[in-house]
C-alpha positions as CSV (number, residue, x, y, z in Angstrom):
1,X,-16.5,87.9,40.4
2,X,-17.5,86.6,43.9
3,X,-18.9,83.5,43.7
4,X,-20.6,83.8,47.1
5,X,-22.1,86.8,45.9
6,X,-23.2,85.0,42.6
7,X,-24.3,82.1,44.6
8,X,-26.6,84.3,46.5
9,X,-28.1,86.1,44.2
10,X,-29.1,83.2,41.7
11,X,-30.4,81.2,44.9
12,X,-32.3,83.9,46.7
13,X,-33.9,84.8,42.8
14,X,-34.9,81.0,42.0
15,X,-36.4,80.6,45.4
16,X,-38.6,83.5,44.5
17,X,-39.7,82.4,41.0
18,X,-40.5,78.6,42.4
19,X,-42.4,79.9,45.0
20,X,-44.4,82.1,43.3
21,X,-44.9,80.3,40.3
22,X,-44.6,76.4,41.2
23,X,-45.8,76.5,45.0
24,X,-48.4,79.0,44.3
25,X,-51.3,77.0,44.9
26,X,-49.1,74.2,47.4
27,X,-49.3,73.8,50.8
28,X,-45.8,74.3,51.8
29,X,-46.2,73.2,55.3
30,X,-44.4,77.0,55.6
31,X,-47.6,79.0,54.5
32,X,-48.6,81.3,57.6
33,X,-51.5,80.5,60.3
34,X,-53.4,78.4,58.8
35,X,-53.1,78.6,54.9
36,X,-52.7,76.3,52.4
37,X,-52.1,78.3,49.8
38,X,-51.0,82.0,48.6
39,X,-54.2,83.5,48.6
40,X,-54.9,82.0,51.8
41,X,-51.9,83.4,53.4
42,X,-52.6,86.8,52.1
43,X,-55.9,86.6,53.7
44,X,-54.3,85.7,57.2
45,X,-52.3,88.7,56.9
46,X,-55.0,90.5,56.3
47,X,-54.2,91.5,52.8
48,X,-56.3,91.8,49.8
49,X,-56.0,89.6,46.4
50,X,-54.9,92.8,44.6
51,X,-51.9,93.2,47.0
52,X,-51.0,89.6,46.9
53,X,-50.8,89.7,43.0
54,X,-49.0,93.2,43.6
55,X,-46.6,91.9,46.1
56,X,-45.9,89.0,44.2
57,X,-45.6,91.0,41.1
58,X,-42.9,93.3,42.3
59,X,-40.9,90.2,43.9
60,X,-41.0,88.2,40.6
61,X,-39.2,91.4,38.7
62,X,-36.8,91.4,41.3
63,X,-35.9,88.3,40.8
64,X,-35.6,88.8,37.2
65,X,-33.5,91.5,37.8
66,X,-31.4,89.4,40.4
67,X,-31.1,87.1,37.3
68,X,-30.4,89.7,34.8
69,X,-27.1,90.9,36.6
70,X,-25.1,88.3,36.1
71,X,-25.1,90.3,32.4
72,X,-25.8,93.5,33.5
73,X,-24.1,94.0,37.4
74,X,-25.3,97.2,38.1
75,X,-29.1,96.1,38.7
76,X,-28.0,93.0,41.2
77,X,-27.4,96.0,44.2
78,X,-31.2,97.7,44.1
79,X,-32.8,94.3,43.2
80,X,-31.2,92.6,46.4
81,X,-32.5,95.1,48.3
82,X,-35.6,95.5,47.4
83,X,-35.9,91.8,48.0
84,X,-34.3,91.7,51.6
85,X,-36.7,94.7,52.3
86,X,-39.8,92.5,50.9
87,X,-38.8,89.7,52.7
88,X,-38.2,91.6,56.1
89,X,-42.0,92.4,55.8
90,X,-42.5,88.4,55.0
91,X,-41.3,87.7,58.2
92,X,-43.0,90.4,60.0
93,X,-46.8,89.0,59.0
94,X,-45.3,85.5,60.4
95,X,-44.7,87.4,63.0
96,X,-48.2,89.3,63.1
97,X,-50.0,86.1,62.9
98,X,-47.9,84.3,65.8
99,X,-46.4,81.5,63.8
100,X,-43.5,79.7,64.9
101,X,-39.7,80.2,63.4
102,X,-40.1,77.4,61.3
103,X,-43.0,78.8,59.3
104,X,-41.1,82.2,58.6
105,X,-37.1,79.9,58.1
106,X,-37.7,80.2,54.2
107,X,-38.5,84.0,54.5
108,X,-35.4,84.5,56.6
109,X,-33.4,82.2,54.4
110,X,-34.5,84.2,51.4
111,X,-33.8,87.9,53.1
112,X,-30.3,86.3,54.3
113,X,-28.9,85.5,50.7
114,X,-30.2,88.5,49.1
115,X,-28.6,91.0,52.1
116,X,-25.4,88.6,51.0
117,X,-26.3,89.6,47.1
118,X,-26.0,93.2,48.2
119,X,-23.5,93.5,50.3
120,X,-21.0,91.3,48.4
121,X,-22.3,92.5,44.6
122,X,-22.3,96.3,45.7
123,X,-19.1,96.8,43.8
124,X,-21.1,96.0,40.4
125,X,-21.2,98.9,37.6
């Protein structure tokens, strides 16, 4: 077991789950342009309600994945991802909506440890 790998998965997966269900309706301080909370941030992205519940949908289960292969390994690799790949376009609508680096760090921080949860938990089966 690689405990880097381990570390990085659990982390990048509880990030996820707190931020979508206990900062939900927080302002972060990190929400982009001028939000205060998740539907508000969709909405200066441009996005609809329905894709924020979808987008959030789809990165809860990936965490829940992430979680579930510390018992079953092989579903760590897709989940990690999937997540880095979701959080790439996180960063890119900080991006789209000029915020600075600081507003888009926890997105970043989040695609970094799960491109560590796939590269170093790829050997999984």
């Amino acid at each position: 077991m690689n405990v880097i790998g381990k570390f990085a998965q659990t982390a990048a997966a509880l990030w996820i789950l707190n931020v979508w269900f206990n900062r939900f309706n927080k302002d972060t301080g990190y929400r982009g342009g001028n939000a205060t909370n998740m539907k508000e941030e969709f909405e200066e992205y441009g996005l609809s309600e329905n894709q924020m519940y979808a987008v959030g949908a789809a990165k809860v289960s990936l965490a829940g994945l992430m979680l579930a292969g510390h018992a079953a390994p092989r579903v760590t690799r897709p989940a990690s991802i999937g997540l880095a790949l979701f959080m790439l376009g996180a960063i890119g609508m900080h991006i789209k909506v000029g915020d600075p680096v600081k507003r888009y760090l926890p997105a970043l921080s989040v695609f970094s440890l799960s491109a560590i949860s796939a590269a170093l938990n790829g050997n999984n089966r």
